[in-house]
N, C-alpha and C positions, 0 to 999 in steps of 0.2 A: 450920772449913774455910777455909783458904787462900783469898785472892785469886786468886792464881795458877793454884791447882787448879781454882776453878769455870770460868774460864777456856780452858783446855788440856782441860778432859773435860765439865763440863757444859754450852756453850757448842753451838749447832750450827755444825755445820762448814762451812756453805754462808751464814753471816752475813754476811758479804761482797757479798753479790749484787747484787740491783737495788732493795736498799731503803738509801739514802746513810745513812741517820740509824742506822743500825745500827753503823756505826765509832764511833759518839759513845755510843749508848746501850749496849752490853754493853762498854763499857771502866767506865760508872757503876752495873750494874745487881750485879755481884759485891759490891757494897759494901751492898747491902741485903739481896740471897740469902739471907748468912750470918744475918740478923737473923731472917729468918720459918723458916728452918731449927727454928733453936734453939728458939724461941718457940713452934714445932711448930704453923706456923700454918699450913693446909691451899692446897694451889694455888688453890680454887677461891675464898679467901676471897681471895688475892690479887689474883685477878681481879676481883670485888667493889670491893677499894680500886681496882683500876685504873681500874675504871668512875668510882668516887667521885672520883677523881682527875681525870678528863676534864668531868665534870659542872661542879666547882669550878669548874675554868681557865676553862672557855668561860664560864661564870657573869660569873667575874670580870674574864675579857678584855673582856665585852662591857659593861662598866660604865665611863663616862667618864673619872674620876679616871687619869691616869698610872701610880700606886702601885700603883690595883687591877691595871691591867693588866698591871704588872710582876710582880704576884704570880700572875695569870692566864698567861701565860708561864712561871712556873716548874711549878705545875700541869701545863700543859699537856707540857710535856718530864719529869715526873714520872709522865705517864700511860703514856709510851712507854717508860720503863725499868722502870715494873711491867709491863708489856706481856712483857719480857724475863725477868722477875720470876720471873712464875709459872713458865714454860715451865724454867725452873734448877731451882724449888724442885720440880716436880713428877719431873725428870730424878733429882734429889740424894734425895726421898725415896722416887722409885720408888710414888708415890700417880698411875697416871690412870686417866682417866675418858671414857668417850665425852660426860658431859653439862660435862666441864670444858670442851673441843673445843666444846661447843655454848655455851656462857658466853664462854668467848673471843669467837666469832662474834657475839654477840649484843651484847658488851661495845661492838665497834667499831658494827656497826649503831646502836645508840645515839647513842656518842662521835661518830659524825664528822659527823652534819648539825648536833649542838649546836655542834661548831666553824665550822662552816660556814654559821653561822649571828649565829655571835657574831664569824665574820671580818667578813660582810657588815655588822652593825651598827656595825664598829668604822672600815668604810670609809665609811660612808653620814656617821658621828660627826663627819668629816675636813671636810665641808662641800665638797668640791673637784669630787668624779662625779656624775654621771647616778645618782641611785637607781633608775631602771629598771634600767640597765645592771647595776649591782650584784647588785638582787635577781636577774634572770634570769639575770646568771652562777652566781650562787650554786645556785640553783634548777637550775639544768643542771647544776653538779658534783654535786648530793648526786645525781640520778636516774643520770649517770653510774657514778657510784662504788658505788651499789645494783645495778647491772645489772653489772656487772664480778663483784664481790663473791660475787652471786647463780650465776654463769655458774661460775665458779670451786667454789662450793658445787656446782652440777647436776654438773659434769666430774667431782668426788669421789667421790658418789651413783653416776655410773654406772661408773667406773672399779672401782667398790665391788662392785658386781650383776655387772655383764656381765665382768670379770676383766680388764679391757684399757682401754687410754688411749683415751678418745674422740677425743683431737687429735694427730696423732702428730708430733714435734720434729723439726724437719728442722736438720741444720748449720749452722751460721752462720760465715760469714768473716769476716775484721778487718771490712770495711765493715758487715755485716749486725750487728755484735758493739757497734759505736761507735753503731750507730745506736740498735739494741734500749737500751744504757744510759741513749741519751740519750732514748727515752720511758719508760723506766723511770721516768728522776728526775724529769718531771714527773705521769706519772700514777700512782706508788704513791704512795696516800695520805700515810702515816705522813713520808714528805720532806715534801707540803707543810702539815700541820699541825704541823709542828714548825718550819719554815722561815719561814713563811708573820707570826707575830709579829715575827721577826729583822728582815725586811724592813719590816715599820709602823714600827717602832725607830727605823729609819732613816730610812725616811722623814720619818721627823719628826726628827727632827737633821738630816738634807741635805737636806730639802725636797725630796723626790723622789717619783716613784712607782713602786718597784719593787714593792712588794706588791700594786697593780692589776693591774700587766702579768703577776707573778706568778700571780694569782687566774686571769685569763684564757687563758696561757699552758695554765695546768693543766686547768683547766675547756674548751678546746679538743682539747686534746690526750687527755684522758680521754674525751671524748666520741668522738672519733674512734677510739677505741681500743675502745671500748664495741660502737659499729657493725660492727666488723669481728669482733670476737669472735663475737658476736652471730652474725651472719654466718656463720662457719666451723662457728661450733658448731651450729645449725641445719642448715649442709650438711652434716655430718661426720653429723650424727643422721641424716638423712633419707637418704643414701647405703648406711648399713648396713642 
């Protein structure tokens, strides 16, 4: 199967959206598809590697050497295009599963506090912050991004049962549309564990700290984002 093909039809159409690292990962993920196609390796197995894949990186991001982390960084954006991975192969062989859906979910529940964990280690490693500050940022994003996650799974659940959206989407204008993007990119996960090494990188070539301000930026922003969900979706239940 074509590049091109998985592209243009197995691809979902709404890729684009409010997760950035999707213009990078399904332009690399049609380059493996065709491989677990063939090989007639099952979606949920690919989810498996995905998980393996996330375990690694954070493993090795959080290990001091340079090298490992540089191999932890590729892991870790290895994890986000089997992420992609599965969701092609399962489209292309037409194999799903309600417990593939529940693997997925479980894959990330996993993956993102080992990242978020092995970010804080690899900031604390730097000698330069507050390890309070670190661990309790950190410690705020993973409870953040479980309560989001979670909120997201209930809305499915009931959306499932009761036949109707618990939240109903109201319009958004240029302003409300620039705005939504711009908490988009820091509270969908998958932007900042893939983002989030690029900036260490740097930091340590330019002597900077954008991967702190990043950490916080997002860990603020997902928290607040958390509360108000929170929030709606409680009032939205307790209304009906």
């Amino acid at each position: 199967m074509s590049y091109r093909t998985i592209r243009s039809t197995y691809q979902p159409r709404a890729w684009a959206g409010d997760v950035a690292v999707d213009h990078y990962a399904y332009r690399l993920s049609p380059f493996l598809t065709p491989i677990f196609v063939d090989a007639n390796i099952a979606p949920n197995t690919v989810t498996i590697l995905m998980m393996a894949a996330g375990l690694v990186g954070s493993l090795l991001f959080a290990m001091p050497p340079i090298a490992l982390k540089a191999c932890g960084l590729i892991f870790i954006h290895l994890w986000y295009v089997l992420d992609c991975c599965d969701g092609e192969t399962a489209r292309i062989t037409k194999r799903f599963s309600k417990f593939g859906k529940e693997m997925d979910y479980v894959a990330h529940v996993v993956n993102h506090p080992l990242f978020n964990l092995a970010f804080a280690v690899t900031l604390v490693g730097l000698g330069r912050y507050s390890v309070s500050l670190i661990l309790f940022a950190s410690l705020l994003c993973i409870s953040a991004e479980l309560v989001l996650r979670n909120i997201v799974s209930f809305s499915y659940l009931y959306e499932l049962k009761m036949n109707s959206p618990v939240l109903k989407r109201d319009r958004r204008g240029i302003l409300k549309k620039m705005s939504f993007q711009i908490v988009c990119f820091f509270s969908v996960y998958p932007n900042f564990a893939l983002l989030f090494p690029l900036a260490y990188f740097a930091d340590l070539y330019f002597d900077t700290s954008v991967a702190l301000y990043y950490l916080l930026a997002h860990t603020a922003v997902s928290s607040l984002l958390a509360l108000w969900r929170s929030f709606r979706w409680v009032s939205a239940i307790v209304s009906v």
